[in-house]
Every structure is written in structure tokens, then in C-alpha cells.
N, C-alpha and C positions, 0 to 999 in steps of 0.2 A: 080319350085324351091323347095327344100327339106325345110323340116322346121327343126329346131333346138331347143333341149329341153334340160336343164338341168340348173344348179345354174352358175351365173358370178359372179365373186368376182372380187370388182372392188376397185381397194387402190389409192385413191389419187388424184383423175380426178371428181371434181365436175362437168366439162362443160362436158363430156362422159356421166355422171350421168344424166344429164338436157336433154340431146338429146336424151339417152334411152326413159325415160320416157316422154318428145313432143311426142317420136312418136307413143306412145303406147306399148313401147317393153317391160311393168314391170308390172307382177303382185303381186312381192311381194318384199320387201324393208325390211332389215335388219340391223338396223342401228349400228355402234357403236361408240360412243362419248366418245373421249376424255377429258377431263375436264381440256385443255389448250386453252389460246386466246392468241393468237398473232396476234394486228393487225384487222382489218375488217373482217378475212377469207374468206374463198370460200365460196360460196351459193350453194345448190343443188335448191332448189325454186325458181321460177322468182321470181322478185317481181313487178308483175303486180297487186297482189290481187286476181287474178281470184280462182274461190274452184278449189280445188284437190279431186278425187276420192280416195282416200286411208283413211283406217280406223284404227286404230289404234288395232289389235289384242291381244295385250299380249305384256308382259313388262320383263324384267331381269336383276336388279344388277349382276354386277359383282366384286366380293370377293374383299376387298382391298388387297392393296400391298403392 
């Protein structure tokens, strides 16, 4: 099976997000937040508690609007 490399940009699919990363498929997470709640929202994290391997690299506001 060929392997596959490059960036997914993934809009709007928290449970896509949760299955990438079960299964190992992510090494790098780009997040961007919105600063709306509506509601409970989606989760990208179980929440079972268990840790997560990701570290937190670098940060970036973005300009208001």
C-alpha cells in the first residue's frame, strides 16, 4: 500500500478528527478557534482522561477584526 503525505485540512468534522488521531494518523494539529459557543459543541478529545502525546509547539493570535 503506498503511503500518503502531505497537510489535511479538515473544516467541521470533530468525530473525523477523533478517528484520525485513535488511530495514529496525526502528527501535527493546527488549531483555530473561534471565540463562539453555541451550545455543548463538538469535542476533538475523548473524554476518558487518558494523556495525549501532543505538545503544545508555538502559539499565534490572530489580528482582530
Amino acid at each position: 500500500m503506498a503511503e500518503l503525505t502531505g497537510d489535511l485540512h479538515l473544516i467541521g468534522s470533530a468525530a473525523l478528527a477523533r478517528e484520525l488521531i485513535a488511530a495514529g494518523l496525526v502528527d501535527e494539529l493546527r488549531l483555530m478557534v473561534d471565540p463562539v459557543v453555541l451550545g455543548g459543541g463538538k469535542r476533538i478529545w475523548p473524554s476518558d482522561g487518558g494523556p495525549r502525546s501532543f505538545s503544545l509547539v508555538g502559539s499565534e493570535a490572530a489580528p482582530p477584526t
